[in-house]
TIVEXKOL-631575 format. One line per field, with one value per residue (C-alpha): residue in one letter; x, y, z. Coordinates in pm, whole numbers, padded with zeros to 5 digits, m for minus. Layout:
N
resn = (A:...);
c1 = (X:...);
c2 = (Y:...);
c3 = (Z:...);
This chain:
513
resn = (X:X:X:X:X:X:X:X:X:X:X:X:X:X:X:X:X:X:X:X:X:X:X:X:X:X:X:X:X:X:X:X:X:X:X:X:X:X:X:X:X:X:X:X:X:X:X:X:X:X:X:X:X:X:X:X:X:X:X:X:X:X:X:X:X:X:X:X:X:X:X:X:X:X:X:X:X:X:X:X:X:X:X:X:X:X:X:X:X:X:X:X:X:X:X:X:X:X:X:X:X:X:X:X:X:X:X:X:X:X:X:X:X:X:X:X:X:X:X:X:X:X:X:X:X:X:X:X:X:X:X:X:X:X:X:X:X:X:X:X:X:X:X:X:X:X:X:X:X:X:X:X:X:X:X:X:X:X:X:X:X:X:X:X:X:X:X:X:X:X:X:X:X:X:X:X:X:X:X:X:X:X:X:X:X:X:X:X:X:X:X:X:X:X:X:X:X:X:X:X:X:X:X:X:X:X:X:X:X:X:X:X:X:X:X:X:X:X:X:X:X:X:X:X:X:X:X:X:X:X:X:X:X:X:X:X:X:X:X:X:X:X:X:X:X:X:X:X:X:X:X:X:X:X:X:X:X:X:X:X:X:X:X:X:X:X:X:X:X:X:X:X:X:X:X:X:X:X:X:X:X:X:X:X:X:X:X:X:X:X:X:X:X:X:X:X:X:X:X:X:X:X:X:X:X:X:X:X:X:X:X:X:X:X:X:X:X:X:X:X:X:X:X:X:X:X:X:X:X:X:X:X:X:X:X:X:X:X:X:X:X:X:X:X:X:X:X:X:X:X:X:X:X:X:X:X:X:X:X:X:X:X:X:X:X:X:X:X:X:X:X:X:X:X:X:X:X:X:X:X:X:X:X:X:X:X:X:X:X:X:X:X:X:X:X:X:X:X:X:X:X:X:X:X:X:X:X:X:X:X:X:X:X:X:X:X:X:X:X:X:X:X:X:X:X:X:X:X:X:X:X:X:X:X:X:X:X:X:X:X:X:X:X:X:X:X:X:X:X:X:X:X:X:X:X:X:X:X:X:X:X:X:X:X:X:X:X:X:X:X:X:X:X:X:X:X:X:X:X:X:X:X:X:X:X:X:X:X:X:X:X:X:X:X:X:X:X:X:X:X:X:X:X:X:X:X:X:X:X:X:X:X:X);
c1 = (06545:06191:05926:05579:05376:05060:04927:04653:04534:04244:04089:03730:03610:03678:04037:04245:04498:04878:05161:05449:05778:06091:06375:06708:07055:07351:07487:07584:07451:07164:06793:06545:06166:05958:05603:05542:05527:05480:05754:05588:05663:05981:06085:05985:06368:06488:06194:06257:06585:06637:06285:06499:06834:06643:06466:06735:06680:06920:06853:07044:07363:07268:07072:06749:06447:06091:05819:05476:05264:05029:05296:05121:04873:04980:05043:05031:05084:05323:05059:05297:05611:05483:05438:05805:05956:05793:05881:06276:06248:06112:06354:06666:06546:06504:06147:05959:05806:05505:05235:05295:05143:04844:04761:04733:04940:04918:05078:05355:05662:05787:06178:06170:05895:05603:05273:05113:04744:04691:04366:04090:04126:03765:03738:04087:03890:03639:03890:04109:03802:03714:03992:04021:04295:04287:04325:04443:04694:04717:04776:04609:04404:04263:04176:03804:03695:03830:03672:03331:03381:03268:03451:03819:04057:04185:04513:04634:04990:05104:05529:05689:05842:05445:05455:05811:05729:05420:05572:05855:05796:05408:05362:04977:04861:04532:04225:03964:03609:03283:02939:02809:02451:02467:02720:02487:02215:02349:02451:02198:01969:02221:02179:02282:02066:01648:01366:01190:01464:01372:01110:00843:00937:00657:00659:01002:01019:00692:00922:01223:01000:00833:01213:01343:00995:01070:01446:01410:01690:01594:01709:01619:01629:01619:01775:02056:02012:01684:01724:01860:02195:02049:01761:01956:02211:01864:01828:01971:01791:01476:01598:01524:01828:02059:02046:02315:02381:02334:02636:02866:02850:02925:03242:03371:03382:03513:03750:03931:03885:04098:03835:03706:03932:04115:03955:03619:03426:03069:02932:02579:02421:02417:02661:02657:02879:02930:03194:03300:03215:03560:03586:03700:03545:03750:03705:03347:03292:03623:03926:04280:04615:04563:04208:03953:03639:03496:03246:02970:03068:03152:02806:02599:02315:02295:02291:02522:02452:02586:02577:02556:02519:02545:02920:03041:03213:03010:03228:03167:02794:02729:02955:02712:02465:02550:02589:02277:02073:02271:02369:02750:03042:03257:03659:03827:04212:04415:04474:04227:03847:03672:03303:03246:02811:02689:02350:02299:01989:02153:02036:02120:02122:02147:02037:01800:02027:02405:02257:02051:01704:01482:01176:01240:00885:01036:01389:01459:01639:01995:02080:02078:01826:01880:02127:01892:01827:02215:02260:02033:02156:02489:02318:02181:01849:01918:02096:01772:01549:01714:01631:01278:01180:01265:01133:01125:01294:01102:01285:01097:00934:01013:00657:00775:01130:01035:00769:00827:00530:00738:00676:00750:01086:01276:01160:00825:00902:01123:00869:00584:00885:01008:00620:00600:00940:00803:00524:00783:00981:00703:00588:00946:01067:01091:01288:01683:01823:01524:01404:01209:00997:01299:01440:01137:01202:01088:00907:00695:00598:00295:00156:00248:00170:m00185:m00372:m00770:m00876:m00907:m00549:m00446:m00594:m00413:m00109:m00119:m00224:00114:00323:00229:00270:00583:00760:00814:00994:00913:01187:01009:00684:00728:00936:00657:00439:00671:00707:00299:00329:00562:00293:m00002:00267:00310:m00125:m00139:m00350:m00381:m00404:m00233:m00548:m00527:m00421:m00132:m00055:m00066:00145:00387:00384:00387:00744:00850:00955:01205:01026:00799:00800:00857:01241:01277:01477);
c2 = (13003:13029:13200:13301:13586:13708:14101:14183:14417:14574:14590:14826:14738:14375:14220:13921:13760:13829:13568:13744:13475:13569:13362:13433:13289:13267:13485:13798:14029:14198:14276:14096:14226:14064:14020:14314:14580:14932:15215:15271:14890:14924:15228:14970:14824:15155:15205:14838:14883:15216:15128:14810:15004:15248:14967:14731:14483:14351:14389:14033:14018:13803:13775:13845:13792:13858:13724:13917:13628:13614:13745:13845:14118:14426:14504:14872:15117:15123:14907:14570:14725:14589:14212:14229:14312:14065:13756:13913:13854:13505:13391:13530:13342:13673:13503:13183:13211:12964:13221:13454:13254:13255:13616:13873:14187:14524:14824:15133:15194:15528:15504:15549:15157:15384:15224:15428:15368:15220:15184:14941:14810:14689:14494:14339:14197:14047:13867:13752:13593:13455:13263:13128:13348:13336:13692:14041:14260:14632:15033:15086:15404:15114:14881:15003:14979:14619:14540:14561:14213:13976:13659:13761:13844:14224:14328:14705:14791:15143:15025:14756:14678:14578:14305:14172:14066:13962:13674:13659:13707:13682:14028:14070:14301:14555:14367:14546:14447:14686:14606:14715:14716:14950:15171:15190:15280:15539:15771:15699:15959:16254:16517:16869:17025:16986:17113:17253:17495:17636:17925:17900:17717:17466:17365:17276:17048:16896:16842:16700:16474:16327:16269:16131:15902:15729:15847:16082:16310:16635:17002:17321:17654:17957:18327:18365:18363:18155:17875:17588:17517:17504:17307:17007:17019:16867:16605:16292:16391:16259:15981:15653:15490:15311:14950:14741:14571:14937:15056:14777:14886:15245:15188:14975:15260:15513:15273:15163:15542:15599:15897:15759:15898:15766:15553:15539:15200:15179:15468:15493:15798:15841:16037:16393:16465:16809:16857:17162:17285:17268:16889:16684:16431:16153:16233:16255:15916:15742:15616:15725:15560:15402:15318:15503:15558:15869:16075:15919:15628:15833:15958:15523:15514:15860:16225:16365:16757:16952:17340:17599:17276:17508:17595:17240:17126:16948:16661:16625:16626:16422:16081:16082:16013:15618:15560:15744:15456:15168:15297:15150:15264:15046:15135:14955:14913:14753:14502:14567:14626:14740:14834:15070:15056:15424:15423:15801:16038:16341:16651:16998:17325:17573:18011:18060:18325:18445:18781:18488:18726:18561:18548:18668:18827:19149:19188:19296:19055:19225:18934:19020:18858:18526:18498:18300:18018:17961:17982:17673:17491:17421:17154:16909:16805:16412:16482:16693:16421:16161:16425:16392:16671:17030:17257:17658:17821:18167:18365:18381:18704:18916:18766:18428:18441:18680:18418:18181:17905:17589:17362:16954:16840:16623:16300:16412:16374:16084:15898:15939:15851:15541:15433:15483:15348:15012:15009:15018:14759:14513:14592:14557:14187:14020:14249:14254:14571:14769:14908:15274:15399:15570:15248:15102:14932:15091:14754:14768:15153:15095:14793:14955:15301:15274:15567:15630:15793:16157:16146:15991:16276:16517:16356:16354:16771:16827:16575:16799:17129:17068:16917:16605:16285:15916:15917:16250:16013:15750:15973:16147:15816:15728:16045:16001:15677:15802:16073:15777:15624:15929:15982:15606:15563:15228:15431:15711:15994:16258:16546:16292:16302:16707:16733:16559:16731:17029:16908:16931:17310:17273:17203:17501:17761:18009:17898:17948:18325);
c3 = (07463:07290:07456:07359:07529:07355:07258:07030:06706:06641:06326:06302:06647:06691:06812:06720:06930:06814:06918:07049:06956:07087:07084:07289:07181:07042:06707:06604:06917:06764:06803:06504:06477:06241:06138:05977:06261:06169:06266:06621:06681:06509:06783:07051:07116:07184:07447:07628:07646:07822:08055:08168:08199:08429:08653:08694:08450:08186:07823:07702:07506:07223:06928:06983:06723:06757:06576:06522:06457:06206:05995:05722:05942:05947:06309:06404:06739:07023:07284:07183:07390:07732:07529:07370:07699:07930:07603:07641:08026:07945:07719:07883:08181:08389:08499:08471:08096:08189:08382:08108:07850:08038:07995:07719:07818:07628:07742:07639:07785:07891:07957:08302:08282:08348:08124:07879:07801:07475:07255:07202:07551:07552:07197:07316:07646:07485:07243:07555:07717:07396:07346:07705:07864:08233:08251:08068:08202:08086:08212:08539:08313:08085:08392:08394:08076:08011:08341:08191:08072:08304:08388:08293:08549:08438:08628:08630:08614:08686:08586:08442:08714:08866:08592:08701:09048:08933:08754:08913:09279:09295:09400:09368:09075:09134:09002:08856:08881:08826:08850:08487:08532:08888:08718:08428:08583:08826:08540:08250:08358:08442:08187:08284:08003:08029:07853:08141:08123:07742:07782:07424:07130:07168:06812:06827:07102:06986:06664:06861:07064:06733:06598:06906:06933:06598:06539:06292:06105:06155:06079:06215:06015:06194:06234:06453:06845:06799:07045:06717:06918:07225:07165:06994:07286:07473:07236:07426:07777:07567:07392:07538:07779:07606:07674:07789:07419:07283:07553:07492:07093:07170:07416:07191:06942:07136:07330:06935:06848:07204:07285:07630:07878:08146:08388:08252:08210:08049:07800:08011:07771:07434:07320:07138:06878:06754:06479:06352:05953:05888:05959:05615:05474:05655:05975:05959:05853:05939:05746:05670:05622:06011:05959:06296:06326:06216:06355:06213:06433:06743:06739:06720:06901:06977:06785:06550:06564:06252:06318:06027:05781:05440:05557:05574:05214:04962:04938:05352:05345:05035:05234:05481:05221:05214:05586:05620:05436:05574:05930:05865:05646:05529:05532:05222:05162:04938:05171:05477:05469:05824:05890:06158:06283:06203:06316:06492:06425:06208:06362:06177:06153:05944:05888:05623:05421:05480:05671:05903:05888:05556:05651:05946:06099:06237:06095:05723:05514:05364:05089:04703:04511:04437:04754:04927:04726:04625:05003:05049:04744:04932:05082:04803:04803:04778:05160:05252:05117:05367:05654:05797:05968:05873:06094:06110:06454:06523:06753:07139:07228:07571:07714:07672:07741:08115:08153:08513:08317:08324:08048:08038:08182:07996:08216:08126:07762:07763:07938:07602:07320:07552:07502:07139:07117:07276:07041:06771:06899:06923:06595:06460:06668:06366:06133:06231:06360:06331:06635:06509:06279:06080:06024:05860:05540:05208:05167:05444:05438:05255:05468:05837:05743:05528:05518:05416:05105:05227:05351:05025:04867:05080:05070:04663:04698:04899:04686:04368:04566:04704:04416:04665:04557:04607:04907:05056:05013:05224:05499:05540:05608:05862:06062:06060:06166:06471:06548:06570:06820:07006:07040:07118:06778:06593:06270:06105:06110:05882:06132:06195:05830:05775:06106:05923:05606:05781:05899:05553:05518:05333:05066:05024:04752:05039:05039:04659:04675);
């Protein structure tokens, strides 16, 4: 007997439907797979048949083939073994095969018919409502986050023995159902770090809030024990809420990438990704023989925070050069390309010598000359150009750190960038995907961002000083233009202006060696 049940691959972060065939009869008594499955799909037979030996169910006597259709995709990961088992049922007449087309079902198999959570549970719901499937049935610990899509019936098994009687003896399956937009807004504002907790370092969260205003790349440089760490770890509290769209990307990401947890729905805060310098090239930006998401990707729509930048490898900073410009990456194969979206502010940061105390103003500085500026070099200047805002970390003095003055709490300063952010976004509705300052196209720099003649002049004086290039040029415009925002000026002033190139330090001859 013939039987079709239906699973689905993921590919980057979108899904296709795959057509489980499986035929039942007579032969040589064997067990066919076909389609081009990988060795995880491969290992599945052994997995059905001791899970049905161990609940009761009979594993069929015959020749049995199954067909991985399309079968020329490349079909990969052990999520197909609840699909193959429920099309063997089918076709050796164990239960009625009709329901069963009517639903996509994804799950593993333990041996003892216990479901595994799989990956990519979310991208695989949209694609089942897509294509008109009256409902999706998967591992109870995946049930949430495919629930998120609205208007699809999503059924939770905890064993495979749930399924069974759900076709066969109409034995009601849990259905999931959440309400996105109250879930979403109960936990978009619950940040356990705030700014009202950092005592001094004024200048730095002015520079945070200017970078999270117009989503800026930024990188602090500072001796050890400063406040750098700590102070990025505050980032997100001031970014603006993600919206609903903006969510929707992000769980997709980290539901393919298998990083969201078990029973967890909606991503409702942009997320934080911290990767240690020893991380290689392919993780941080995605890839590998089994193509994921990298960290790059992890970290869309919110902050990717590289600490002590100089000690990650060359090869790992310079392929974030790329993505950097074109917020994506693109994943090629021989025979598969996948883009993964990469849009995330890059913050860093980094000591300003290997002994951490260069220009330090009370420590003395124990490098060798010339240790300083081979120190920096680590980090090329065409990846420094593409960041922003540098900005100098001081360390805080015993007045300020004893001090009980409170300064502004992260709601405070979340409330002035989500203004300048809305300016931004109604001066940006007719560009595609560009919603801040930082994403401004080089094209329209000079007719968003015009300056008068004395800031001209000014700007000319620090592009000679500083040794500045033409990229350094118009970054500098734009972090201006994000500081107008922030004042709630029409026009970029000239204190706007040197505020921004004094954001540039980096650049000076102070950091020479």
């Amino acid at each position: 007997m013939l039987v079709r049940s239906f699973g689905s691959a993921v590919f980057g972060v979108s899904a296709m439907a795959i057509t489980v065939e499986v035929n039942c009869g007579d032969g040589v008594v064997g067990y066919h797979l076909v389609g081009l499955p990988d060795n995880a799909i491969k290992e599945s037979y052994l997995r059905i048949e001791t899970a049905f030996k161990n609940t009761g169910l009979k594993f069929p006597r015959k020749k049995v083939v199954v067909n991985l259709a399309p079968a020329d995709v490349r079909k990969e990961g052990s999520s197909y073994d609840l699909t193959i088992a429920m099309g063997i049922l089918a076709a050796s007449e164990q239960i009625e095969p009709e329901e069963i087309e009517k639903y996509l079902i994804m799950g593993e198999l333990s041996l003892d018919g216990r479901l595994q959570p799989i990956r990519g549970a979310l991208p695989i719901a949209i694609q089942a409502k897509k294509e008109g499937f009256k409902g999706f049935i998967l591992p109870v610990q995946n049930a949430k986050e495919a629930a998120i899509v609205a208007d699809l019936e999503v059924l939770g098994a905890e064993h495979l023995n749930d399924v069974v009687n759900f076709f066969a003896n109409g034995v009601e399956l849990e259905r999931f159902t959440i309400d996105t937009r109250q879930q979403f807004e109960e936990s978009a504002y619950d940040f356990e770090e705030d700014f009202s907790d950092v005592r001094g370092q004024e200048n730095i969260k002015r520079a945070l809030e200017i970078a999270a205003a117009g989503g800026h790349n930024v990188v602090l440089i500072g001796p050890p024990g400063a406040g750098k760490t700590m102070l990025a770890k505050r980032l997100p509290s001031i970014l603006p809420p993600l919206t609903l769209h903006e969510a929707l990307e992000t769980t997709k990401i980290h539901s393919v990438a298998g990083r969201l947890g078990e029973h967890v729905g909606l991503i409702s805060q942009r997320p934080f990704r911290s990767p240690h310098h020893t991380i290689s090239d392919v993780a941080l930006v995605g890839g590998g023989g089994n193509p994921q998401p990298g960290e790059i990707s992890l970290a869309h729509h919110g902050v990717l925070f590289l600490d002590e930048l100089p000690e990650f490898k060359r090869t790992v900073l310079e392929v974030m050069r790329q993505p950097l410009e074109e917020r994506r990456v693109t994943v090629s194969r021989a025979k598969l390309s996948v883009d993964y979206p990469a849009s995330f502010m890059l913050v860093a940061s980094m000591n300003p010598c290997p002994c951490g105390y260069f220009n330090h103003p009370e420590k003395e500085c124990v490098c060798a000359p010339g240790t300083v500026q081979k120190y920096l070099s680590r980090v090329s200047g065409p990846l420094l150009d593409r960041i922003d805002i540098h900005i100098e970390v001081t360390p805080v003095g015993f007045d300020e750190l004893s001090s009980d003055r409170k300064s502004d709490s992260s709601e405070q300063i979340r409330e002035r960038v989500i203004q300048a952010r809305e300016k931004q976004q109604s001066r940006f509705s007719e560009q595609r995907e560009v919603y801040c300052n930082a994403m401004m196209p080089n094209n329209k720099v000079r007719e968003i961002c015009r300056i008068d003649q004395a800031s001209e002049k000014l700007l000319k004086t620090a592009m000679e000083r500083l040794g500045l290039s033409a990229r350094a040029y118009d970054r500098i415009l734009k972090v201006s233009r994000t500081i107008a925002d922030l004042s709630g000026s029409t026009d970029i002033k000239m204190e706007h202006l040197a505020e921004a190139i004094h954001f540039r330090s980096l650049d000076k001859e102070v950091w020479g060696g």
